[in-house]
C-alpha positions as CSV (number, residue, x, y, z in Angstrom):
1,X,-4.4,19.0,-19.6
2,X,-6.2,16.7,-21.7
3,X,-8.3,14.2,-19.4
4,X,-6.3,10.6,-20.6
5,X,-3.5,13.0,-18.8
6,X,-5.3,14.1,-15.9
7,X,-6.5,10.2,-15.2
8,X,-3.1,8.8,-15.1
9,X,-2.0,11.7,-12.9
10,X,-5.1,10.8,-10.7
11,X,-4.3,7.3,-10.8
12,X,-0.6,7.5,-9.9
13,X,-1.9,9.9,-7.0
14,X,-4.8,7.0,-6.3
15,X,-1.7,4.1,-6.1
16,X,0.6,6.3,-3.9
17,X,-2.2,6.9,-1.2
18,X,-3.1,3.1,-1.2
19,X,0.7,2.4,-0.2
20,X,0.6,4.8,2.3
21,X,-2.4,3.3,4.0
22,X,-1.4,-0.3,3.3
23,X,1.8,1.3,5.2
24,X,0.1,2.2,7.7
25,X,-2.1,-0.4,8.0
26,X,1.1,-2.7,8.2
27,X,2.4,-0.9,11.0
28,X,-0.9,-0.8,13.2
29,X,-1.1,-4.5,12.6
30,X,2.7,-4.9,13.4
31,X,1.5,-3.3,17.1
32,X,-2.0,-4.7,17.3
33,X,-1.5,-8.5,15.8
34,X,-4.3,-9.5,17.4
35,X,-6.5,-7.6,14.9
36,X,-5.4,-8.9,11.9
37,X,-7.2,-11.9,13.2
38,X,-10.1,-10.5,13.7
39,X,-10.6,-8.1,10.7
40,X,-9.7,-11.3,8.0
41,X,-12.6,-13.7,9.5
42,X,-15.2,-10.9,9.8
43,X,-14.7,-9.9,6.2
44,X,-14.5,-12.9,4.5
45,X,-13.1,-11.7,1.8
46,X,-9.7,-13.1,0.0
47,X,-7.4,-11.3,-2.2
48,X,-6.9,-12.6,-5.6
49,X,-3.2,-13.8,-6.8
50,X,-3.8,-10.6,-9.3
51,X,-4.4,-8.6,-5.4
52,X,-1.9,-10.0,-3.6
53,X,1.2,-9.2,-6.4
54,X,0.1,-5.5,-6.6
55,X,-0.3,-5.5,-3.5
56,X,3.3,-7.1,-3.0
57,X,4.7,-4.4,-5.3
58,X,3.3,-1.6,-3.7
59,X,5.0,-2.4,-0.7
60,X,8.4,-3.2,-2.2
61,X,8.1,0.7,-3.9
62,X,6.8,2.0,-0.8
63,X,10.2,0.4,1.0
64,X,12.7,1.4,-2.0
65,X,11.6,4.9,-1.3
66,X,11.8,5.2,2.5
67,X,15.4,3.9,1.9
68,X,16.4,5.9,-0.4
69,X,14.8,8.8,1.6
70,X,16.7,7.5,5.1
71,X,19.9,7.3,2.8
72,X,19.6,10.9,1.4
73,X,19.2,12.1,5.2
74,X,21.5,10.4,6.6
C-alpha cells in the first residue's frame, strides 16, 4: 500500500473514532449536564465556525448510520 493510501485509510479511521467519542461524549453530557458547564469555562477554548461544521457533520454521519443500523435490525 503506497503511504498517500495508507494516510487516507488512517484518516478515515482517525474521523470515525472522533465521532464515536464525540458520541459518547454527547451522551455522558446528556446524563451529567452539569459538566458541560464546567468543562467549557475551565478550558477556555472556543471552536471555530470551521470546528463547529465538522463537527456538525460528524454527528449527522454518526446518526445516519445508527439508523440505518436500527433499521437493518429491526
Amino acid at each position: 500500500m503506497a503511504g498517500g493510501e495508507q494516510r487516507k485509510w488512517a484518516l478515515l479511521g482517525a474521523r470515525t473514532r472522533l465521532e464515536q467519542i464525540e458520541a459518547e461524549r454527547s451522551k455522558i453530557l446528556a446524563a451529567f449536564p452539569e459538566l458541560a458547564k464546567s468543562t467549557s469555562t475551565r478550558s477556555g477554548r472556543k471552536l471555530s465556525s470551521a470546528a463547529k461544521q465538522a463537527l456538525s457533520d460528524g454527528m449527522r454521519k454518526y446518526w445516519a448510520r445508527r439508523k440505518a443500523k436500527e433499521k437493518k435490525s429491526a
